[in-house]
C-alpha positions as CSV (number, residue, x, y, z in Angstrom):
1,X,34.9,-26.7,-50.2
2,X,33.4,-25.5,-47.0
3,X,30.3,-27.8,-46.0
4,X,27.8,-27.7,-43.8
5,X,26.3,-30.8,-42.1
6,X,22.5,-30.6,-41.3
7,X,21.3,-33.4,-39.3
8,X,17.1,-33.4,-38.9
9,X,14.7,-35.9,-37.1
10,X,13.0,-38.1,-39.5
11,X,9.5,-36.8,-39.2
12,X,8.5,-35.6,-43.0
13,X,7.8,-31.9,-41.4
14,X,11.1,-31.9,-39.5
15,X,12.8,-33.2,-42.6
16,X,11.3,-30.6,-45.2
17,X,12.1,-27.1,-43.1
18,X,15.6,-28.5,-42.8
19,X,16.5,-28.8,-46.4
20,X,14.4,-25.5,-46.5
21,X,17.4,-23.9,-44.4
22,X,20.5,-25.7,-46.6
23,X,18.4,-24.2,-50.3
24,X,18.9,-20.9,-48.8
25,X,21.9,-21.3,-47.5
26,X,22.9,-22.4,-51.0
27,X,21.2,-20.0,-52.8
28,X,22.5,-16.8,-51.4
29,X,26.0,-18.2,-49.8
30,X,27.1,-20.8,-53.3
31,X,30.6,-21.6,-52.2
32,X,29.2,-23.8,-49.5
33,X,27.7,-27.5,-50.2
34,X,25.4,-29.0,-47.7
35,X,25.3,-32.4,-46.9
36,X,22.2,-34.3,-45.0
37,X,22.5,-37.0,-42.4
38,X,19.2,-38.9,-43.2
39,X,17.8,-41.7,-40.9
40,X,15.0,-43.2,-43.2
41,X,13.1,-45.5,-40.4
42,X,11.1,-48.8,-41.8
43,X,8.0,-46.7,-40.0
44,X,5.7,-44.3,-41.6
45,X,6.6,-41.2,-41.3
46,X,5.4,-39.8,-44.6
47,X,6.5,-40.0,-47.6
48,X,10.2,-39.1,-46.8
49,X,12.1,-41.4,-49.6
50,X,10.3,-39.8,-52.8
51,X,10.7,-36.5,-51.1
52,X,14.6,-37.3,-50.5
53,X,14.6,-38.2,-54.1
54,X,12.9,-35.3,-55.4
55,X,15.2,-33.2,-53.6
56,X,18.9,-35.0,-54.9
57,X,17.5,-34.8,-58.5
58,X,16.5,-30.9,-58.4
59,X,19.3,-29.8,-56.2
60,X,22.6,-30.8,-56.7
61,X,24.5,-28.3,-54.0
62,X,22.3,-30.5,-51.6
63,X,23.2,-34.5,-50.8
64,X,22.2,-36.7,-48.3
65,X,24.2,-39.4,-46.5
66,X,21.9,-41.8,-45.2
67,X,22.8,-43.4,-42.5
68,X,21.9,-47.1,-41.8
69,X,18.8,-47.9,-40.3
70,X,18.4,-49.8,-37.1
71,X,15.8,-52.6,-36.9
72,X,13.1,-51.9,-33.8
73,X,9.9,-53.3,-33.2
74,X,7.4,-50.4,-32.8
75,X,5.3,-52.8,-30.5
76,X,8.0,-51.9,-27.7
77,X,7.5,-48.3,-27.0
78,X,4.7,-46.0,-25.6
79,X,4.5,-43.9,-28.9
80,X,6.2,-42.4,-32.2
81,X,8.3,-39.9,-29.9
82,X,9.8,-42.5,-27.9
83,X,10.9,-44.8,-31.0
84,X,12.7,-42.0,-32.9
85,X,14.3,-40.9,-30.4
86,X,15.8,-44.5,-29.5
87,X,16.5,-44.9,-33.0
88,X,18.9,-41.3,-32.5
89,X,20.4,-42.6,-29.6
90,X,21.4,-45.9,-31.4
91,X,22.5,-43.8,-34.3
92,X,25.3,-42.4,-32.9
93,X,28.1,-44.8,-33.8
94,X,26.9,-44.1,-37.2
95,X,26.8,-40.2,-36.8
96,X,30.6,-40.5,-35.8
97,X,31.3,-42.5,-39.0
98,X,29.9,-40.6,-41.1
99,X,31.1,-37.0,-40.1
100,X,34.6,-38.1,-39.3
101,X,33.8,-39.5,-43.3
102,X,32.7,-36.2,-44.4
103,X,35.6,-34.3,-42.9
104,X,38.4,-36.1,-44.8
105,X,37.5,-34.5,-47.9
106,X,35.7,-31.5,-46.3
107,X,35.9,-28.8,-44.1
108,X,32.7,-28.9,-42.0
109,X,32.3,-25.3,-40.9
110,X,28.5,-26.5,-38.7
111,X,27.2,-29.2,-37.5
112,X,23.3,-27.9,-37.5
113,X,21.1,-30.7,-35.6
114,X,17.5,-30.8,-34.8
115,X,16.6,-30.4,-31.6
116,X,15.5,-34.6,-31.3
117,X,19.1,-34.9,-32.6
118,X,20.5,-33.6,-29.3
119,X,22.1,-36.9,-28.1
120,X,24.8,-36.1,-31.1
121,X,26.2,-33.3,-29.6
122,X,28.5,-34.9,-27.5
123,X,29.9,-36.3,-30.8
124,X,30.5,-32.9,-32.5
125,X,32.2,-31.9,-29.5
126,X,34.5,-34.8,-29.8
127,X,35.1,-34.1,-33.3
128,X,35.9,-29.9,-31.7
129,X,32.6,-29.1,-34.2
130,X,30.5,-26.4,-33.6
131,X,27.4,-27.2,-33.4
132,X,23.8,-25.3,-33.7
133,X,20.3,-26.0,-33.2
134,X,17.8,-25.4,-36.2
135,X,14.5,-25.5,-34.5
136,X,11.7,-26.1,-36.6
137,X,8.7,-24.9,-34.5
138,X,8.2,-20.9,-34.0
139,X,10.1,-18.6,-31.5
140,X,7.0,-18.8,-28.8
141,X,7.3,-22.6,-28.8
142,X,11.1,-22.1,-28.4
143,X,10.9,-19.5,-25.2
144,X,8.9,-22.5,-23.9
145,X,11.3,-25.2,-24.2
146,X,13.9,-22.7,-22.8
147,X,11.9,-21.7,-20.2
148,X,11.0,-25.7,-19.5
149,X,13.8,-26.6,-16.8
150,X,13.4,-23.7,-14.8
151,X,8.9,-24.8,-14.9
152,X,10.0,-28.4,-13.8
153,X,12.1,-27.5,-10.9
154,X,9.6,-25.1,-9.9
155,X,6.7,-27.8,-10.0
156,X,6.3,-31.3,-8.5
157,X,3.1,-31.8,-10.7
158,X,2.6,-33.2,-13.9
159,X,0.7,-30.5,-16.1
160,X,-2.1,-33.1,-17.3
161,X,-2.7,-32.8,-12.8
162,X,-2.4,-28.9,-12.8
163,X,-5.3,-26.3,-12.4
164,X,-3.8,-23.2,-13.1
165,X,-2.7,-21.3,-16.1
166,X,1.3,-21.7,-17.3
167,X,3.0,-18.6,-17.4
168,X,6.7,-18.6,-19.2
169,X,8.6,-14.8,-20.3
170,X,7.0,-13.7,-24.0
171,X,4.0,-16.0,-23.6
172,X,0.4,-15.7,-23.3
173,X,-0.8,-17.7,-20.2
174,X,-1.0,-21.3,-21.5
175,X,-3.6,-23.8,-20.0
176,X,-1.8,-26.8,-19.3
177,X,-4.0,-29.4,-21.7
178,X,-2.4,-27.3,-24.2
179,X,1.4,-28.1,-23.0
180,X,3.5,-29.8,-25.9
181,X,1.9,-33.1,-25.6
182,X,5.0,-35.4,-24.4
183,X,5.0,-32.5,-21.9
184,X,1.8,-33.4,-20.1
185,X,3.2,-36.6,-17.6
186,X,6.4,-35.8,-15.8
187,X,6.4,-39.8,-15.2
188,X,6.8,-41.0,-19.0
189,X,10.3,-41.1,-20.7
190,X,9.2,-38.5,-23.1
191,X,8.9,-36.0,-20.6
192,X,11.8,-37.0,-19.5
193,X,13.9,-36.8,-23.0
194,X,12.3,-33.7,-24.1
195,X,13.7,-32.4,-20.2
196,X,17.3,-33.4,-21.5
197,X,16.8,-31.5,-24.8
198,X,15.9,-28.3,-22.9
199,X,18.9,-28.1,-21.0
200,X,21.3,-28.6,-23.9
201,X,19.7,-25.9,-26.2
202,X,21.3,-23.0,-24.1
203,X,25.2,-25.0,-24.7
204,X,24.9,-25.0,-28.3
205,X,26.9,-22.0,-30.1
206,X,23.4,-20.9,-31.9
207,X,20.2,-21.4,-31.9
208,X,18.5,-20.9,-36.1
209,X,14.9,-20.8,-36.0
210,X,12.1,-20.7,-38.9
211,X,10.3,-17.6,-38.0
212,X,10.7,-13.7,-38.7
213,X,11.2,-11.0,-35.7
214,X,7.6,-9.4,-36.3
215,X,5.7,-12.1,-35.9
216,X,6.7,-13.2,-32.7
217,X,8.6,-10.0,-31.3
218,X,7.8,-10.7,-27.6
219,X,9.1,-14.2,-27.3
220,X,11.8,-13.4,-29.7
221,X,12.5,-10.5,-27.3
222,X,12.4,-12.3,-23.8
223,X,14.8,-15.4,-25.9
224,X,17.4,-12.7,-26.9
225,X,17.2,-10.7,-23.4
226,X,18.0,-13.9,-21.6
227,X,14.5,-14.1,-19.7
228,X,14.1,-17.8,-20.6
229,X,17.7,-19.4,-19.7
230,X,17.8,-19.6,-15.2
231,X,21.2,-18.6,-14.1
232,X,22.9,-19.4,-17.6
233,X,23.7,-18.0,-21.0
234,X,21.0,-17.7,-24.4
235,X,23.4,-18.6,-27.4
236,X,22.6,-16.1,-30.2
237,X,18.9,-16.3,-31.9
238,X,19.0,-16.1,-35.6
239,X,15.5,-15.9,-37.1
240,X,15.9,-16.9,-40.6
241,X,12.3,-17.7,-41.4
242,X,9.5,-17.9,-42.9
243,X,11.1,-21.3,-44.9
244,X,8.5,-22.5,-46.9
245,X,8.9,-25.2,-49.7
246,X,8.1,-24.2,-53.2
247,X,4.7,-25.3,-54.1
248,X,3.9,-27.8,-56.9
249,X,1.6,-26.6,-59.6
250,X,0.3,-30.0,-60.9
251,X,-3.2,-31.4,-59.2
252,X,-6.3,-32.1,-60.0
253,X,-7.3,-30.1,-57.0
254,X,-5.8,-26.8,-58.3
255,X,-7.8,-26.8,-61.9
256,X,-10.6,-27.1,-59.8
257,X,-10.0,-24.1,-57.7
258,X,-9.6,-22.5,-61.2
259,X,-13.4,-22.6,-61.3
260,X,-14.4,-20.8,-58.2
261,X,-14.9,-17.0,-56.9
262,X,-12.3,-15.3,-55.1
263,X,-11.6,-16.0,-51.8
264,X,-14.5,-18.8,-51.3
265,X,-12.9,-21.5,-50.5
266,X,-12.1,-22.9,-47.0
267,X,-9.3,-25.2,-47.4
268,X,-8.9,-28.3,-45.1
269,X,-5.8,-30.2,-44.5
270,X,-4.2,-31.5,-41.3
271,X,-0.4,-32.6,-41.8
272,X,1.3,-35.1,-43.3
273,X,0.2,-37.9,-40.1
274,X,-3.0,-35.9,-38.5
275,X,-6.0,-38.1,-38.8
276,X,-9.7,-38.7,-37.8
277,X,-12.0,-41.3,-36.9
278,X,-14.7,-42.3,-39.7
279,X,-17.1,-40.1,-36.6
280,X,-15.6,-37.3,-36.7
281,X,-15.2,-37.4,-40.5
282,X,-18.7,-37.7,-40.6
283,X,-19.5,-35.0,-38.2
284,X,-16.7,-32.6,-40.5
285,X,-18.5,-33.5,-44.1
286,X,-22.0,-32.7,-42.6
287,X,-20.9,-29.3,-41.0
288,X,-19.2,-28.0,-44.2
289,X,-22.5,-29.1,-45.8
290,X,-24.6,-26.8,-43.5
291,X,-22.0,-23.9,-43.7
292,X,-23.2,-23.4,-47.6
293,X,-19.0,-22.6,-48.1
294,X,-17.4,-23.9,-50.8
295,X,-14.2,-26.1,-49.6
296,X,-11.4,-28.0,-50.5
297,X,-10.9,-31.1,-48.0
298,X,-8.0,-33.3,-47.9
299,X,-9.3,-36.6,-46.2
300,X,-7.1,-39.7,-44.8
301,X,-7.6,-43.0,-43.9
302,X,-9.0,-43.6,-40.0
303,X,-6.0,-45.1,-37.8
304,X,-6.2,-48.8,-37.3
305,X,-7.0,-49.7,-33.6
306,X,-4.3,-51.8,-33.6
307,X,-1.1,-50.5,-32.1
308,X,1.3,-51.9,-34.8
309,X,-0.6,-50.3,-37.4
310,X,0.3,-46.6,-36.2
311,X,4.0,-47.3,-37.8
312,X,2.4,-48.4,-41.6
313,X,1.5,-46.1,-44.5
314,X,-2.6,-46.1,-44.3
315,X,-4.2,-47.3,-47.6
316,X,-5.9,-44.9,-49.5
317,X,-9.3,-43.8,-48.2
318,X,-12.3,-45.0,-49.4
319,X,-14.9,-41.6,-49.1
320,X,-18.2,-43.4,-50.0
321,X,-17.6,-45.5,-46.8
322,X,-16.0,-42.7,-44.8
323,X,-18.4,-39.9,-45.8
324,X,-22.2,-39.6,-45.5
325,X,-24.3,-41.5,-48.0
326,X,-24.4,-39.0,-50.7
327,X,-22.3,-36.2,-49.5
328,X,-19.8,-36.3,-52.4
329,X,-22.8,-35.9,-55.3
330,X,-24.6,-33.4,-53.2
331,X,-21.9,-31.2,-52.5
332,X,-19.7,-31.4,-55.5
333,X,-21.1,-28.2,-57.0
334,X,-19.1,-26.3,-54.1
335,X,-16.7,-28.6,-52.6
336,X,-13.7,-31.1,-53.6
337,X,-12.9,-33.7,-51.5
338,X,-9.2,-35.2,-52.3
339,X,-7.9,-38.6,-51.0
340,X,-4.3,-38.5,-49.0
341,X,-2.7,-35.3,-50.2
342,X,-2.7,-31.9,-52.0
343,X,0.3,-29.3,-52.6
344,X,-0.2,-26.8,-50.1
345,X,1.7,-24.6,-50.5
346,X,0.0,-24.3,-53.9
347,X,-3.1,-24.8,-53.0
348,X,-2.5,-21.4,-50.3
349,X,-1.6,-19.3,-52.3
350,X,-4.4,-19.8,-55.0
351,X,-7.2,-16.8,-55.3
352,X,-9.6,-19.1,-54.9
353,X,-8.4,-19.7,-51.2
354,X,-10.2,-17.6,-48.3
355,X,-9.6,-19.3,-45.2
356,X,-7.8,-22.3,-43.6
357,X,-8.5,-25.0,-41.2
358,X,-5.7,-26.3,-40.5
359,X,-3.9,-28.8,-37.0
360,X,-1.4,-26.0,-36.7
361,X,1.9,-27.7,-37.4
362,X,4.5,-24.7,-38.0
363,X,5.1,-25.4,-41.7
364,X,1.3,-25.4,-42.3
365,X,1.2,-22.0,-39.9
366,X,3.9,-20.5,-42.3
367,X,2.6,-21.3,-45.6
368,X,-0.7,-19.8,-44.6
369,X,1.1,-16.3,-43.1
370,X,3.3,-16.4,-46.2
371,X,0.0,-16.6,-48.2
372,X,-2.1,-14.2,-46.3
373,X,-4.8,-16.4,-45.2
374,X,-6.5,-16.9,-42.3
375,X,-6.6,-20.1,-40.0
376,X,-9.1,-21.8,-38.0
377,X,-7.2,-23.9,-35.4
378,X,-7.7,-27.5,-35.0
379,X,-4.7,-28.8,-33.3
380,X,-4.1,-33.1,-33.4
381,X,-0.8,-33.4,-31.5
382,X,3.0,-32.4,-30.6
383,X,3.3,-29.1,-30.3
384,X,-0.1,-27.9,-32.1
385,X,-2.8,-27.2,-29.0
386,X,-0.3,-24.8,-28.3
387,X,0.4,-22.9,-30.9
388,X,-3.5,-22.8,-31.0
389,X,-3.1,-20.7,-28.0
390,X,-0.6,-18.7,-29.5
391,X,-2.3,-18.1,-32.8
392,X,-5.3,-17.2,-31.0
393,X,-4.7,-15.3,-28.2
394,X,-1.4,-13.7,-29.7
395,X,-0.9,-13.8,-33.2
396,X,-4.4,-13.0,-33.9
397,X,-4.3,-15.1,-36.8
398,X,-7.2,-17.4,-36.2
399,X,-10.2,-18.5,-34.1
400,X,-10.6,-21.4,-31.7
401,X,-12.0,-25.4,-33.4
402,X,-14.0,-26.1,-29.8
403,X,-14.0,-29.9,-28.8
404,X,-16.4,-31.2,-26.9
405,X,-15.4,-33.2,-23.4
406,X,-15.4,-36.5,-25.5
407,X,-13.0,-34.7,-27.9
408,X,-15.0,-34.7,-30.9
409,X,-15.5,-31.4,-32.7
410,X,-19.6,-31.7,-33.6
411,X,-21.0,-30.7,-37.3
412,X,-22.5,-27.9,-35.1
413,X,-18.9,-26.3,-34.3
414,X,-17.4,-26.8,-37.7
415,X,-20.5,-25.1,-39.8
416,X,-19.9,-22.0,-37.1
417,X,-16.1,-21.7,-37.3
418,X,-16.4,-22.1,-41.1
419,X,-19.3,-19.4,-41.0
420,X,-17.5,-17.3,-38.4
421,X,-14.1,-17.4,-41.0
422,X,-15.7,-16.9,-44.5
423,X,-18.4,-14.5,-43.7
424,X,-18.1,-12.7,-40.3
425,X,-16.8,-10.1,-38.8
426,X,-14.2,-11.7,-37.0
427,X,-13.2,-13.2,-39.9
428,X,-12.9,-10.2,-41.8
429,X,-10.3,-8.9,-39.2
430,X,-8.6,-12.1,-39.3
431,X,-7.9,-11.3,-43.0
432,X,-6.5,-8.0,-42.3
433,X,-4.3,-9.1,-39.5
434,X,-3.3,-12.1,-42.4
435,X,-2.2,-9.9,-45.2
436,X,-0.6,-7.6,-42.9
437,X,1.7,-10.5,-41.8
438,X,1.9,-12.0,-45.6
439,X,3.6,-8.0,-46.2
440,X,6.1,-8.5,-43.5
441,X,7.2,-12.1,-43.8
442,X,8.0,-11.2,-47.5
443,X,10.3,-8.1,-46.1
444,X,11.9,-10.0,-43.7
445,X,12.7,-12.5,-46.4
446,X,13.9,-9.7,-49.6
447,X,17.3,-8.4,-49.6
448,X,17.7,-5.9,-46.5
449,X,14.9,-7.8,-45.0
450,X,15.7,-9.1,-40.9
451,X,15.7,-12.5,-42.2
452,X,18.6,-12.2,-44.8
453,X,20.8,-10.3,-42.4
454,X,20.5,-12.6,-39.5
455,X,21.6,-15.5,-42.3
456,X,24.2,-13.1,-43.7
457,X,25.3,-12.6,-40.2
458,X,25.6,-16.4,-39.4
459,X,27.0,-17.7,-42.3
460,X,30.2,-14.9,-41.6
461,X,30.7,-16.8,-38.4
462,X,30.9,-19.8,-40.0
C-alpha cells in the first residue's frame, strides 16, 4: 500500500492541523495509509498523548510511530523554541530508523515535514524521498518566511532595534514589534534556526499549506509568482485549507450556550499554552463586567515565575482567587467562566456565538472564518502579533486588543473592544466580511471547490 509519512513538531496546534491534512487525505484518496512520526516530549505541550490516543482509536487509516524521546533539561535553553528544536536535531538517528523501517513493507510515496522538522530533510534525501513542507500557519505568514533571507541580508539590525515599517511582496506593512517573535533578535539561536528554515523551504518539491486562495489571494499570488524566493525557484503552493478538526459536542459549556439569544455571546479563549497573569485576569473579568455582554471565558492557570515550571502541565485554576471577589455570582446570569478548556470548534459554531476574542493562532483564525464569526485580536506569542496585523489591516476580520506600554490590556480596553464587536458599527461590518468568508472557505473545501483540486492535484503527483 502506498503511504504517506507526515512528520509534525510536537506543539499540540502543530500536531492537530497535521493529522487534519492525513484525514483528508484519507478520506477522499482511501488507497493510501498515513503514518505519523510522533515525538511526545516529557514537557507540556498540551495535551498531545490523549489527543494521539483519541485519534488511533477513531481512525484506523491513521497510525503513529512514536519515536523515542530524548531526555533534556528544560533549565538549559533560552525558551520552548530552542528545546524542540534541539530535541529535532537529536531526533534524527531515530527519523532514519524509522522511515528506512517504514519502507520495508511500504512504499512511501511523501515525506511531508513541518517546517521545525527541517533538519530531516537531509535524511529523506538520503533515503531519494521527496519531501514537502505542510506549513501550518496561513499563506501571508508563509510569504514572510520566504521573503525572510532576502530581509536579513538586506538589514544589519535586529527588528526589536528597527524604526521603520517591514515591507515583504503580498503584505501589509508590518511594524517590527509584530515580527514572528523568535524573529525579533538577530543575536539569539532562534533567529538564527528559523534563518536556516527559510532557506530550505524553497528546496523542498512542495510547499501544502492550511488556507484557501480567497482569503489570502495577494500573498498567495506574490508566493506562486515567485516575488518572495531572491534569485531562486518557489516549489509549487498547494492551498488545501481551511483544516479544521471536528468539534466535540459534549460540555457543560455548550448546554449553557443552549440558554442564550442569538449571537450574544463573546467567546474568550487563547490556545492551548496562552496565559495571563492573575492582573490581567483581573483587569479581563472586570471589563467584560462593564461591557453588559454575555460571554463565555476559558480561564488558565497564571505561569509560575519559575523557569522550570514553563515545561509542566499548570494545575487547574482556582477562579475565586484568580477573579474579583464576587465576579462569578454577579455575572453568572450572562456569563460562564470554564476552567482549562472548551471544544472550540463547537463552541464557534454555536448560535449563541457573536464574536471572538481570541490570541490568533491559525487553527483558532480558521475555526472562526469557517464559522463566520468575528475576532477581536489579542495576540500572546509566535506568530500571532502578526497575524493581528494581517487580520486587521487585510483580512478585515477583526479589530485591534490595544496594550498599554507595560503590556497589560486595561478593563477599559476590553469593555470597548467587547462593545465595539457586539454592538457597533464596526462590528457589524466585521460580521459581514465574516460570513462572507465562512461562504467561501466552505466552496473552496466542496467538491469543485480550489481546495479539493489543489489536493486532487497533489496527490496525482504522488
Amino acid at each position: 500500500m502506498a503511504t504517506i509519512v507526515l512528520y509534525p513538531s510536537p506543539g499540540m496546534g502543530h500536531l492537530i492541523s497535521m493529522v487534519e491534512l492525513g484525514k483528508l487525505v484519507t478520506k477522499h484518496h482511501p488507497s493510501y495509509s498515513i503514518i505519523v512520526l510522533t515525538l511526545i516530549p516529557s514537557f507540556n505541550t498540551g495535551a498531545t498523548a490523549a489527543y494521539v490516543r483519541h485519534v488511533s482509536a477513531t481512525f484506523p487509516a491513521i497510525t503513529f510511530h512514536h519515536l523515542p524521546d530524548i531526555p533534556l533539561d528544560p533549565l538549559l535553553y533560552p525558551s520552548m523554541e530552542a528545546i524542540i528544536f534541539d530535541l529535532i536535531r537529536r531526533s534524527n538517528p531515530n527519523v532514519e530508523r524509522a522511515l528506512t523501517s517504514i519502507s520495508l513493507s511500504s512504499n512511501i510515496s511523501a515525506f511531508v515535514i513541518d517546517l521545525f522538522c527541517t533538519p530531516a530533510m537531509p535524511i529523506a534525501e538520503k533515503l531519494n524521498m521527496d519531501v514537502y513542507y505542510f506549513f501550518t500557519s496561513g499563506a501571508c505568514c508563509l510569504a514572510l518566511f520566504l521573503y525572510f533571507p532576502t530581509i536579513h541580508k538586506n538589514t544589519t539590525k535586529s527588528f526589536k532595534d528597527v524604526n521603520t515599517l517591514i515591507r515583504a511582496p503580498g503584505l501589509p506593512p508590518i511594524p517590527p514589534l509584530a515580527m514572528v517573535t523568535p524573529l525579533l533578535d538577530r543575536t539569539c539561536s532562534d533567529y538564527s534556526d528559523f534563518l536556516v528554515f527559510s532557506e530550505h523551504l524553497p528546496k523542498s518539491k512542495g510547499i501544502i499549506i492550511n488556507t484557501f486562495e480567497s482569503l489570502e489571494p495577494k500573498a498567495i499570488k506574490a508566493i506562486i509568482d515567485g516575488e518572495c524566493v531572491s534569485g531562486g525557484l518557489t516549489p509549487p503552493l498547494y492551498c488545501i485549507g481551511p483544516l479544521v478538526a471536528g468539534g466535540d459536542g459534549l460540555h457543560e459549556c455548550l448546554n449553557w450556550l443552549n440558554s442564550q439569544p442569538s449571537r450574544s455571546v463573546v467567546y474568550l479563549c487563547f490556545g492551548s499554552l496562552g496565559v495571563f497573569s492573575s492582573d490581567q485576569l483581573k483587569e479581563i473579568a472586570i471589563g467584560l463586567e462593564k461591557s453588559g455582554h454575555r460571554f463565555l471565558w476559558v480561564v488558565r492557570t497564571p505561569p509560575s515565575n519559575k523557569k522550570e515550571d514553563r515545561f509542566v502541565r499548570p494545575p487547574e485554576p482556582d477562579l475565586d482567587m484568580l477573579l474579583p471577589e464576587g465576579f462569578v455570582n454577579r455575572t453568572k446570569d450572562k456569563g460562564l467562566v470554564v476552567k482549562t478548556w472548551a471544544p472550540q470548534v463547537a463552541v464557534l459554531n454555536h448560535e449563541s456565538i457573536g464574536g471572538f476574542v481570541t490570541h490568533c493562532g491559525w487553527n483558532s483564525v480558521l475555526e472562526a472564518v469557517t464559522a463566520g464569526v468575528p475576532m477581536v485580536a489579542w495576540p500572546l506569542y509566535a506568530e500571532q502579533k502578526f497575524n493581528k496585523v494581517v487580520l486587521v489591516e487585510d483580512m478585515k476580520l477583526a479589530i485591534p486588543m490595544d496594550e498599554s506600554d507595560g503590556g497589560m490590556v486595561s478593563a477599559k480596553e476590553v469593555e470597548k473592544r467587547v462593545r465595539q464587536l457586539m454592538e457597533g458599527e464596526e462590528g457589524q461590518a466585521l460580521k459581514e466580511v465574516a460570513k462572507a468568508r465562512q461562504k467561501e472557505a466552505a466552496m473552496a473545501m466542496a467538491d469543485c471547490g480550489s481546495s479539493r483540486a489543489a489536493l486532487a492535484k497533489l496527490v496525482a503527483l504522488w
